[in-house]
C-alpha positions as CSV (number, residue, x, y, z in Angstrom):
1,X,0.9,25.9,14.5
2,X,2.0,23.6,11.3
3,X,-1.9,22.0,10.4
4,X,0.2,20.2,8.1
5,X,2.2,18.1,10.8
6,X,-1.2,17.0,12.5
7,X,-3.0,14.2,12.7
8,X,-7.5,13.5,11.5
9,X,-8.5,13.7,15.0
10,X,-6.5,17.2,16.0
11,X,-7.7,18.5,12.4
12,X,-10.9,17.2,12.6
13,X,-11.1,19.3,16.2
14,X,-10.3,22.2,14.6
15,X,-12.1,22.0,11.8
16,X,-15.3,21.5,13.9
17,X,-14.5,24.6,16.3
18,X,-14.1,26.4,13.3
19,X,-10.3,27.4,14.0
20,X,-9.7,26.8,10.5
21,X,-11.2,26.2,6.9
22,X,-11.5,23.1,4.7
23,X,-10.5,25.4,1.8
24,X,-7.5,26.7,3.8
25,X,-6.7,23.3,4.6
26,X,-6.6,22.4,1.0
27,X,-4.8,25.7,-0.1
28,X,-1.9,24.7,2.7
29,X,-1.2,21.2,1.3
30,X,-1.6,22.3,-2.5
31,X,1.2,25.1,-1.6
32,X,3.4,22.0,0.1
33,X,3.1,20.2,-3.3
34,X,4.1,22.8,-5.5
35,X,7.0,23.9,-3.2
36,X,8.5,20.1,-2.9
37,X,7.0,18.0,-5.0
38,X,9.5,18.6,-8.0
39,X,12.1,16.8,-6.1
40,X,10.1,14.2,-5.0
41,X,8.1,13.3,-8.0
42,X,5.4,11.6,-5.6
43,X,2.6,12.9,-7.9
44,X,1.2,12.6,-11.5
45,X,-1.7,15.1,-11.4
46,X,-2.7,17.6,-8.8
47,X,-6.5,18.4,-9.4
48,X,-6.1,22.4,-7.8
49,X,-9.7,23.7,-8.9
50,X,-11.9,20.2,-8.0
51,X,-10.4,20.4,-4.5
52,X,-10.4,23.8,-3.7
53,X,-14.0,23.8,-5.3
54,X,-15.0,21.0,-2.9
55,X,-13.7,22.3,0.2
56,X,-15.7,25.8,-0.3
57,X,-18.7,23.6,-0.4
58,X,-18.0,21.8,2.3
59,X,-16.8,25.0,4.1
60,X,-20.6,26.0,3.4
61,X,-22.0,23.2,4.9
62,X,-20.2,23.5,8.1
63,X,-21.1,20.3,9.3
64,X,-17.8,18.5,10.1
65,X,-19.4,15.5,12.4
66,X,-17.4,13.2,10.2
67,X,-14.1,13.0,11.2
68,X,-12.9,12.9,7.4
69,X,-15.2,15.9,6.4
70,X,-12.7,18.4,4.8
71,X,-9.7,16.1,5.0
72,X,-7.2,15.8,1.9
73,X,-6.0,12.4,0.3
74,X,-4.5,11.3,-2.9
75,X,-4.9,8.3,-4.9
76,X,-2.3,5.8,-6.3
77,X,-2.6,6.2,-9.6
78,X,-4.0,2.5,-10.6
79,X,-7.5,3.7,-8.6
80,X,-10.4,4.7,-11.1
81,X,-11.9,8.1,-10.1
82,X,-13.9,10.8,-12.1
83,X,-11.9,14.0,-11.5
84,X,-8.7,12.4,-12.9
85,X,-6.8,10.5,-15.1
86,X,-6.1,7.3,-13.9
87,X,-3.5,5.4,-16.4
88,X,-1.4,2.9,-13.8
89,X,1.5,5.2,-14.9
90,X,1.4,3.1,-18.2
91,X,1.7,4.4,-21.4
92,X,-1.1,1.8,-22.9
93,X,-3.4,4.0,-21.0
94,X,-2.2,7.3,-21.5
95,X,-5.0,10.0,-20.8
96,X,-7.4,7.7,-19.5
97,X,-10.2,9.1,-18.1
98,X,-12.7,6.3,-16.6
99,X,-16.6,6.7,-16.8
100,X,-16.8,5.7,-13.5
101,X,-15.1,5.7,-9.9
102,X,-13.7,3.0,-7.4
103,X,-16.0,2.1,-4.7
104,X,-13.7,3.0,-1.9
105,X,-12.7,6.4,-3.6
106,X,-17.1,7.1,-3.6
107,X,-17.4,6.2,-0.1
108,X,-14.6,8.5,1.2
109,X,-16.0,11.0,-1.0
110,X,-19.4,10.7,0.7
111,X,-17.6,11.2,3.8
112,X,-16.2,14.1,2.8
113,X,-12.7,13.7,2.3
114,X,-11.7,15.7,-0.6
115,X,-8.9,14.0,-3.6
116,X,-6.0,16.3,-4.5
117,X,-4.8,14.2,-6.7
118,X,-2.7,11.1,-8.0
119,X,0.3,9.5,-6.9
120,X,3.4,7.4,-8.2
121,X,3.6,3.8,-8.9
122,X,5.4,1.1,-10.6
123,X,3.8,0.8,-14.2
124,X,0.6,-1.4,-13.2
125,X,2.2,-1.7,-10.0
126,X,4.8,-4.5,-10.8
127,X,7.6,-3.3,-9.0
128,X,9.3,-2.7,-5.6
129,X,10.9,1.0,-6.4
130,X,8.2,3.1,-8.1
131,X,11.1,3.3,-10.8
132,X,9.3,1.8,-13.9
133,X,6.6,4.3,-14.1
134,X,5.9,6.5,-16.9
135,X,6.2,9.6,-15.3
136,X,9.9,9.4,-13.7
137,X,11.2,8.0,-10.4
138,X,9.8,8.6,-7.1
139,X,12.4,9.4,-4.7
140,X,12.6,8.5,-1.0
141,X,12.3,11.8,1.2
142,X,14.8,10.8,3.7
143,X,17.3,10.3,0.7
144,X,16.8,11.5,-2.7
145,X,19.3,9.2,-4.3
146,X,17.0,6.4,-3.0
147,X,13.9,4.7,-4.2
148,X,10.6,5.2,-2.0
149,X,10.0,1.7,-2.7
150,X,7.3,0.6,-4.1
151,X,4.8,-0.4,-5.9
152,X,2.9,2.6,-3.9
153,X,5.9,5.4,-3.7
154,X,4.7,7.9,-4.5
155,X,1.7,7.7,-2.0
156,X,4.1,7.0,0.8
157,X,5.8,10.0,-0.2
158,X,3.1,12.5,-0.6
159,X,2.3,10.6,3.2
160,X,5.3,11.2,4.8
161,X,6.3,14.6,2.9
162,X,3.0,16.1,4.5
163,X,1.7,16.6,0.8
164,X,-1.8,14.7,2.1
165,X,-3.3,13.7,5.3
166,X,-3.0,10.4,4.2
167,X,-3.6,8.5,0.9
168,X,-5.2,5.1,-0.8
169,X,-3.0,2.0,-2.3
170,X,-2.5,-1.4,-3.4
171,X,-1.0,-4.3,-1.7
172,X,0.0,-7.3,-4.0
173,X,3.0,-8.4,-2.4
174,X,3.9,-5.4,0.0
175,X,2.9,-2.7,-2.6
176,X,1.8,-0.6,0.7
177,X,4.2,-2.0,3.5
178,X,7.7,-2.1,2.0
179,X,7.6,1.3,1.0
180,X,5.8,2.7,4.1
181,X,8.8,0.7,6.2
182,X,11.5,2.3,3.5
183,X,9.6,5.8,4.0
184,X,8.7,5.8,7.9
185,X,5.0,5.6,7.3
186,X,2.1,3.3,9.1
187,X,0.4,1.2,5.7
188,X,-2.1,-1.1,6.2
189,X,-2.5,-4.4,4.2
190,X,-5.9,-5.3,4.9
191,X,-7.4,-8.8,5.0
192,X,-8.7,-10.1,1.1
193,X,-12.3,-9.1,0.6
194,X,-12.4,-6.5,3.8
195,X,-12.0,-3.4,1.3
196,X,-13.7,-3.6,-2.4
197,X,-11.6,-3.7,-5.2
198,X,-14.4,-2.3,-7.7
199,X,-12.6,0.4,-9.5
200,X,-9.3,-0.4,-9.0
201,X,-6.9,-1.5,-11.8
202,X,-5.8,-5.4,-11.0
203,X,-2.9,-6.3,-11.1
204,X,-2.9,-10.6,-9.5
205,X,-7.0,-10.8,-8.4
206,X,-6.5,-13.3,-5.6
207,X,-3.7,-11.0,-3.9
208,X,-4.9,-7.8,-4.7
209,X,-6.3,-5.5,-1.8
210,X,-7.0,-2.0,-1.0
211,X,-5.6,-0.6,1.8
212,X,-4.5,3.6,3.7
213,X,-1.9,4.5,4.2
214,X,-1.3,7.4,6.6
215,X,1.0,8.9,9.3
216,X,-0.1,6.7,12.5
217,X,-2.4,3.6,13.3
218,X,-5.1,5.9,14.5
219,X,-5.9,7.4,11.6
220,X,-5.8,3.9,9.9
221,X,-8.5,3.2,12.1
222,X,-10.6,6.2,11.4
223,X,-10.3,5.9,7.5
224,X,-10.4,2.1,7.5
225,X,-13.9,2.3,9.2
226,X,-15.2,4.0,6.1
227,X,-13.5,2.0,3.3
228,X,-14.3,-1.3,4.5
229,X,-17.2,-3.5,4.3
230,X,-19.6,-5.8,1.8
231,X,-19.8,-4.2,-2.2
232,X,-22.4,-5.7,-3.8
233,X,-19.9,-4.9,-6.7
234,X,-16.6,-7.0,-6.0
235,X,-17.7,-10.6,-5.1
236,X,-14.8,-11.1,-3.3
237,X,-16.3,-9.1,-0.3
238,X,-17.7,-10.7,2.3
239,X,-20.4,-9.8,4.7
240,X,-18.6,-9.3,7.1
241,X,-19.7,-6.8,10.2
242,X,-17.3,-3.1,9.9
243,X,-16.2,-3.1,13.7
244,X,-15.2,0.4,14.9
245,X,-12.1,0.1,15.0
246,X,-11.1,3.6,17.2
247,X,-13.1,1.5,19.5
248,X,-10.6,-0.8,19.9
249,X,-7.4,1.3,20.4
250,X,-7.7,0.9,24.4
251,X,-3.8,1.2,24.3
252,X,-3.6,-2.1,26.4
253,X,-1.7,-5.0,25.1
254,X,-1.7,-6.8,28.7
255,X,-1.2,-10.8,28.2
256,X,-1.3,-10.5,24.1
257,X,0.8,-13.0,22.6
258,X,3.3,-11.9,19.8
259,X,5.1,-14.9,17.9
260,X,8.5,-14.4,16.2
261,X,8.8,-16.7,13.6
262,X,12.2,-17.8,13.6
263,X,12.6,-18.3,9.8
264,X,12.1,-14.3,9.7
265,X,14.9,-13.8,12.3
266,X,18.2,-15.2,10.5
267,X,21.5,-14.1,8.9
268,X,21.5,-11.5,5.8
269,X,18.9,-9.3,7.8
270,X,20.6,-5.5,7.7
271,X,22.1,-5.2,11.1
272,X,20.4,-2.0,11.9
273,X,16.9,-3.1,10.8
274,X,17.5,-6.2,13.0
275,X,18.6,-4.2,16.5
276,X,15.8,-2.0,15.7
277,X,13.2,-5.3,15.4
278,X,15.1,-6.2,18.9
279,X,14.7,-2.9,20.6
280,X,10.9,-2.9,19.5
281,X,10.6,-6.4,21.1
282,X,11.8,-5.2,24.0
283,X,9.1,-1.8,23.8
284,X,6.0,-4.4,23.7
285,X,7.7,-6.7,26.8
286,X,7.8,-3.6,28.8
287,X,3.8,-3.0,27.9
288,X,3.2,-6.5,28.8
289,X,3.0,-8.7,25.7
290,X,4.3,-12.3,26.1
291,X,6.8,-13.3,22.9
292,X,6.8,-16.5,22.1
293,X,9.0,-17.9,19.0
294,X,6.9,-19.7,16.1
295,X,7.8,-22.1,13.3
296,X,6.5,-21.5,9.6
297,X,8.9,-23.9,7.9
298,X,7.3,-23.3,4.5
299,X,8.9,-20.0,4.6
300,X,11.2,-20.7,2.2
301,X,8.5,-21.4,-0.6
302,X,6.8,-18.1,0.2
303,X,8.8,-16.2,-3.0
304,X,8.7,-18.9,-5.8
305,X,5.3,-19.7,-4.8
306,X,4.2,-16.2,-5.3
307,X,6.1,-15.4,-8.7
308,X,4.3,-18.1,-10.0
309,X,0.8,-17.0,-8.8
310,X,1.1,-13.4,-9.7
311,X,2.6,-13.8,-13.0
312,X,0.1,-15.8,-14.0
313,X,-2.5,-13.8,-12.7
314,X,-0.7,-10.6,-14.7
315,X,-1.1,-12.4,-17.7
316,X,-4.3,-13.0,-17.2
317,X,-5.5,-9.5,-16.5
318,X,-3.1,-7.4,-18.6
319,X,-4.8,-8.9,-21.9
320,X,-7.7,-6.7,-21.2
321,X,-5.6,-4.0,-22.2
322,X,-5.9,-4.2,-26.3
323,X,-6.0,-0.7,-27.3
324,X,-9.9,-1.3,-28.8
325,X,-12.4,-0.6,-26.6
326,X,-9.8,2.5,-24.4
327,X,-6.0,2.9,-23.9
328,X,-3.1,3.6,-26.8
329,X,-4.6,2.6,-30.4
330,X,-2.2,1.2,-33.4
331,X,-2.8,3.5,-35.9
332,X,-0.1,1.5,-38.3
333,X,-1.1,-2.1,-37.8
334,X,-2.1,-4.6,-40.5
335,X,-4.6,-6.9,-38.9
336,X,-6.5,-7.6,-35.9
337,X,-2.7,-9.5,-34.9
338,X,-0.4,-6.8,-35.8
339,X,-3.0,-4.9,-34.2
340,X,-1.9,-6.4,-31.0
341,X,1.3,-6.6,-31.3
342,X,1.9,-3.1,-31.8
343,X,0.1,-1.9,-29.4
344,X,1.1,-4.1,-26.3
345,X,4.9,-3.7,-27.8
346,X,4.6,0.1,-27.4
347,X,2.5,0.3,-24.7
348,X,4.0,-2.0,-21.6
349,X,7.0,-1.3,-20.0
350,X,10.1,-4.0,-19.4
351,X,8.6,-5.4,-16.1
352,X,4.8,-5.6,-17.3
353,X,6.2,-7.4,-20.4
354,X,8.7,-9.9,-18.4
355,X,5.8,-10.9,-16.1
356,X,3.0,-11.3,-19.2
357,X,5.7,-13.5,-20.9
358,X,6.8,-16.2,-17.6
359,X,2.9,-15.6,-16.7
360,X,2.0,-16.9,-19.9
361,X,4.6,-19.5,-20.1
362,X,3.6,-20.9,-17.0
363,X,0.0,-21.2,-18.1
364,X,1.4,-22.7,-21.3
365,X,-0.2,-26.7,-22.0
366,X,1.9,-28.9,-20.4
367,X,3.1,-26.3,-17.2
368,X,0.2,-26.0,-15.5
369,X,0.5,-28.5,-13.2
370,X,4.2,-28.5,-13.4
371,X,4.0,-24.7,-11.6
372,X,0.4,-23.1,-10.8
373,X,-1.3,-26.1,-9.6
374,X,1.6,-27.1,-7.7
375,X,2.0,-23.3,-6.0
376,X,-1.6,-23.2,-5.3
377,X,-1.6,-26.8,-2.8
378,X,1.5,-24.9,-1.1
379,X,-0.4,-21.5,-0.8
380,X,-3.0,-24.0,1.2
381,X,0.1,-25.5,3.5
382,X,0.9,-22.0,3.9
383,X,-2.5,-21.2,5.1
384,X,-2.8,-24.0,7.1
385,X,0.7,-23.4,8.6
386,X,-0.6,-19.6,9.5
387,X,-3.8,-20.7,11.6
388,X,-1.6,-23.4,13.2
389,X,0.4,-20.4,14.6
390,X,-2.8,-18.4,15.4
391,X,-4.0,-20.8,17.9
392,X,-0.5,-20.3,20.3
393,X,-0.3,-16.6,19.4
394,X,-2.5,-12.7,18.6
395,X,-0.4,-11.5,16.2
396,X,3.0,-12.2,14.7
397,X,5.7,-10.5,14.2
398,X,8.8,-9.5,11.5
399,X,10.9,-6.9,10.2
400,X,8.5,-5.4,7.1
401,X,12.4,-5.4,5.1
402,X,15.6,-7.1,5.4
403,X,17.0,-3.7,4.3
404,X,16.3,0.0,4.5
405,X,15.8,1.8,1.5
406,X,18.0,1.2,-1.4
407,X,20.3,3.5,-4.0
408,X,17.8,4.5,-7.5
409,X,18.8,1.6,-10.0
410,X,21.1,-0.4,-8.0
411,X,18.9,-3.2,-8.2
412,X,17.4,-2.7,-11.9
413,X,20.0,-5.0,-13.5
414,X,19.0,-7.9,-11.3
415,X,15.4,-8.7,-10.9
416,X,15.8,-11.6,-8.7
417,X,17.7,-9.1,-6.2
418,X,14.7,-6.4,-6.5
419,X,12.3,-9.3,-5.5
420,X,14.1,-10.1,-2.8
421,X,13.0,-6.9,-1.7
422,X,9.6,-8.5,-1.0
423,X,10.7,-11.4,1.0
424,X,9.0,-10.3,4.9
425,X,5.7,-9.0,2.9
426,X,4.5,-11.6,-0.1
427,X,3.2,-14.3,2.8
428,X,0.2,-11.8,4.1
429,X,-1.1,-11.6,0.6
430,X,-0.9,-15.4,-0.3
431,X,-2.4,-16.2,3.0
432,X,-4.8,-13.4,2.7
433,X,-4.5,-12.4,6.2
434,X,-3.7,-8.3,7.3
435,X,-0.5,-6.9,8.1
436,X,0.7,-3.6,9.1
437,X,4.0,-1.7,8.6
438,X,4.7,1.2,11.3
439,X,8.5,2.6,11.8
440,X,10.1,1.2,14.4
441,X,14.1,3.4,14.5
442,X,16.6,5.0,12.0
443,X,19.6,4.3,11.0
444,X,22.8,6.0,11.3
445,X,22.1,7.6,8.1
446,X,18.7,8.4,9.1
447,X,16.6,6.2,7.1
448,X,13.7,4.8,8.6
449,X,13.3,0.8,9.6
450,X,9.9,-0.6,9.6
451,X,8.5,-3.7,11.5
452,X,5.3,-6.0,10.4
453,X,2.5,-6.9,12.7
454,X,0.3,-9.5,11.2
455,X,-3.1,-11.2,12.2
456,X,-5.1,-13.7,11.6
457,X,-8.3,-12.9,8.7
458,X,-10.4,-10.0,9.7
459,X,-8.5,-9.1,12.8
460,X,-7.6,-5.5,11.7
461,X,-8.8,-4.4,15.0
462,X,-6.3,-6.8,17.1
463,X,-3.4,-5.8,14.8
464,X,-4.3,-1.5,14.9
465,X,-4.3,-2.0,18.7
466,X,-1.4,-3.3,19.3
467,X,0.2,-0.9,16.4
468,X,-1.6,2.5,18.6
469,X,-0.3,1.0,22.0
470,X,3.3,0.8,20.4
471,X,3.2,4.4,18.6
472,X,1.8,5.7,21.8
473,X,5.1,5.3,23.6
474,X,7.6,6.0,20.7
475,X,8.0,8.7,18.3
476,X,9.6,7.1,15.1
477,X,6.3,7.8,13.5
478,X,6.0,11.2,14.1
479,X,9.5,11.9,12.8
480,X,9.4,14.1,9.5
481,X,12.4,14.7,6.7
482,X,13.3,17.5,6.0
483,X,12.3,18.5,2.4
């Protein structure tokens, strides 16, 4: 039996009957790392002694009640969290070591779910190819001449390489869903405020959220029932009731109404991805969903509406990061100034510093209104445009990418092309409204093709259900590469 291959609930079952240990749980994934990760480069620490320390204890316990008593996960590396460094893969905070932890990584700890480490991402997670991080290139396990995508690469790697059960991310603009479509694994984008973002690094405040993924909706639902919920801590989370969401997986999807928008459905979509999309449509038919075709004209703002929001919002947030009060000092510097300048200068990558400087050029006197205030009143039309849909449809429908995973630095010369990347993923976060990504086919070439289900606010439940009921009579996400 490969314990490795299995899902929370079948490990949970044996954990419980006592078939195997916590600690040989943990010593079977920490041996997976070591063997594969070199190629991969999905992490940037592997804490060995903390969780092999933890699972003894909770090996001594023996109480395994909790279905994610015992069970591994990894962190992206922007998550704050005692046992670890936690540096954004930035060189401004190079050995980091936070004083305190991120309310979601506490509550799965007091669950029992045990951290083996931290994973990949875009420096501050500004990217869509987990290629501008300090510690190297994450490459996709299908392909290792391809990017994992990103921001969150290398905890879709770690996901889908069976390196963790499953593993905690970011979503700013797909940060969990484009690479969990390039990769073949099921990432959650969860509404604004359901999970706290105490504890995490930001990155753009109103898009930001906190979200698992992991190797099928089910164990979404089981994690996501733990994470979520009100944090006296981040004011951004309502108080909002925590459904149980295993509850809802009644794999019945009889009379739901899927819309297909049709500005998601036109030329320059990867032919593959798009029979795929087709052949999926088809898959929910036959389970008795009605599709019915929607109209969100303001489609074609979605990108420059969000390139001005989040750079300013990057601006914004990054000047925290002075090299005063923690991060990379100037030991050279003049002044308070030079100060500064020398330690931002030698401290952000490329990306980070392109999106401080149109960030701060937008927020400049005299652009304000030209841009920000402008993108903000089409963010609303956008919103508005959404619930319109919501009242003739459940849940709607896309491809998560126009494309499947693309060759390391083939897009790197041309930012506007890499953003492009984003296209099917930036309009959940502006909208602040959850979105999944679960594979959906393969290629030729055997790279994996992900499609998006997304609901209206706070209807995580809807959205898992009708994610479960699909994976339930398909195996694309059980499909592993072979390292």
């Amino acid at each position: 039996m490969d314990i490795l291959s299995l899902n929370i609930k079948d490990t949970n079952i044996l954990l419980q009957n006592k078939r195997i240990s916590s600690k040989e749980l943990v010593s079977e994934y920490i041996s997976r790392i070591k063997k594969y990760d070199k190629t991969i480069n999905a992490f940037t620490s592997l804490n060995e002694g903390y969780a092999l320390n933890k699972a003894e204890q909770i090996d001594k316990k023996g109480d395994f009640s909790n279905p994610l008593c015992g069970i591994p996960f990894t962190l992206k590396d922007n998550f704050c969290s005692k046992e670890s460094e936690s540096t954004a893969c930035s060189n401004i905070l190079k050995d980091f070591c936070p004083p305190y932890e991120s309310t979601v990584v506490k509550k799965l700890k007091d669950s029992g779910a045990i951290v083996l480490g931290k994973t990949n991402t875009d420096e501050f997670t500004m990217g869509s190819s987990t290629e501008t991080s300090i510690h190297g290139v994450t490459k996709n396990p299908w392909d290792k001449s391809r990017v994992a995508g990103g921001s969150s690469g290398g905890p879709v790697a770690a996901v889908v390489s069976n390196m963790c059960m499953f593993s905690l991310g970011t979503d700013t603009g797909g940060s969990i869903r484009q690479p969990s479509s390039l990769c073949g694994a099921t990432g959650l984008k969860v509404t604004y405020g359901r999970t706290s973002r105490f504890g995490v690094m930001s990155m753009a405040s109103s898009l930001d959220s906190i979200g698992p993924i992991a190797k099928s909706a089910e164990d979404i639902a089981i994690i996501l029932r733990y994470i979520a919920g009100h944090d006296p801590k981040d004011s951004t989370t309502p108080k909002v009731e925590v459904p149980d969401y295993i509850k809802h997986l009644d794999n019945n999807i009889k009379g739901l109404k899927i819309g297909l928008p049709k500005e998601y459905f036109v030329d320059g979509i990867d032919k593959e991805v798009k029979e795929a999309i087709e052949t999926a449509i088809t898959n929910l038919k036959e389970l008795g969903a009605e599709i019915i075709e929607v109209s969100l004209p303001n489609t074609k703002y979605v990108l420059p509406v969000y390139y001005v929001i989040v750079s300013l919002e990057v601006s914004s947030n990054m000047a925290r990061y002075d090299g005063i009060r923690y991060g990379l000092p100037s030991k050279q510097s003049k002044d308070l100034v030079d100060h500064y300048f020398q330690t931002r200068s030698k401290g952000f990558g490329k990306e980070v510093k392109n999106r401080i400087m149109v960030g701060t050029y937008i927020h400049s006197l005299g652009y304000d209104g030209a841009y920000y205030i402008k993108a903000q009143k089409v963010r609303k039309m956008l919103l508005n445009e959404y619930n319109e849909a919501f009242r003739k449809v459940d849940v709607i429908l896309s491809p998560s990418t126009p494309e499947v995973a693309f060759k390391i630095g083939e897009k790197n010369s041309d930012p506007v092309k890499m953003y492009l990347s984003d296209i099917f993923t930036v309009s959940a976060n502006l909208v602040g409204m959850p979105c999944i990504s679960i594979p959906c086919g393969f290629t030729t070439n055997n790279l994996p093709i992900g499609m998006q289900l997304l609901g209206p606010q706070f209807s995580e439940s809807k959205i898992l259900k009708v994610a479960n009921t699909y994976q339930n009579c398909t195996e694309w996400h059980k499909k592993r590469p072979l390292l």
